[in-house]
C-alpha positions in Angstrom: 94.4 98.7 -49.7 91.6 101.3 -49.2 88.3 100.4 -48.0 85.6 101.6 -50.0 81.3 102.1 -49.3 81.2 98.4 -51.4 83.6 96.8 -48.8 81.3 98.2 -45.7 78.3 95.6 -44.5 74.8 96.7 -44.3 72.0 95.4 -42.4 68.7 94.6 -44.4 66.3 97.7 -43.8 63.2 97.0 -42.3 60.7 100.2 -42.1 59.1 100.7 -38.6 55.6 102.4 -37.3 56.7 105.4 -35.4 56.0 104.5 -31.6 52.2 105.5 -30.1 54.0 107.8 -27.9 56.3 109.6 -30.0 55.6 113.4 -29.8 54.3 115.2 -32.6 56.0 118.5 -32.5 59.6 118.9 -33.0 61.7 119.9 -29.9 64.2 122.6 -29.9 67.2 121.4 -28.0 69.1 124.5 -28.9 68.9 127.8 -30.3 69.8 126.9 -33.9 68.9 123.2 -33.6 65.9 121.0 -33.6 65.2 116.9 -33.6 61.6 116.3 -35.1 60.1 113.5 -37.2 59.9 112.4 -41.0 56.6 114.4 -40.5 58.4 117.5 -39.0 60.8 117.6 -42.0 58.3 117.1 -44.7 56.9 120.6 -43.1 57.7 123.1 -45.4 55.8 126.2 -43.3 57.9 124.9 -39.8 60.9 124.9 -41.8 60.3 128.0 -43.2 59.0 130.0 -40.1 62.0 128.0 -37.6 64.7 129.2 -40.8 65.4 125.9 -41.4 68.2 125.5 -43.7 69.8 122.1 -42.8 68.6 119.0 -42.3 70.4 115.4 -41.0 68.4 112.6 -41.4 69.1 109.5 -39.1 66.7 107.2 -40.9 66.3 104.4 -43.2 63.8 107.2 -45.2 65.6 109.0 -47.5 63.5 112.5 -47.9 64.9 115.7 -48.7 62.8 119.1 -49.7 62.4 121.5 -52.0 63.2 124.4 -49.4 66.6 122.7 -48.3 69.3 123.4 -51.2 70.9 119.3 -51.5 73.8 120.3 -50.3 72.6 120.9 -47.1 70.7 118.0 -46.5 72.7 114.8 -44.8 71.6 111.2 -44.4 72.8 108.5 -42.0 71.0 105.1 -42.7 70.5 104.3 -38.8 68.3 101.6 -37.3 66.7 102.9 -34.5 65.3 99.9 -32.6 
């Protein structure tokens, strides 16, 4: 028998304050990637002048934007503790 998504266990999601310290500009670790914020990706000029064009979310916030086609945005519901 096949699992399927209804089979799989999910923790309850519980939103959290982004830490005091957490930087406020997004940090290119490569050339042709970048790990940022909610507040980074809700940035339509950085994502416009950086030539954004994908996004992968590892939040509980589900946010995509009206500059990033749907089929280029990804989302992993991850609890970052």
């Amino acid at each position: 028998m096949q699992s399927t998504i209804e089979d799989s266990y999910s923790e309850p999601v519980q939103a959290k304050p982004a830490p005091l310290d957490a930087p406020e500009e997004p940090s290119q670790i490569l050339p042709f990637l970048w790990i940022g914020s909610l507040k980074n990706a809700k940035d339509a000029k950085f994502l416009i002048d950086t030539n954004i064009t994908h996004i992968l979310n590892c939040s509980t916030f589900n946010y995509s934007h009206e500059f990033i086609d749907p089929k280029n945005y990804l989302q992993f519901q991850i609890l970052d503790s």
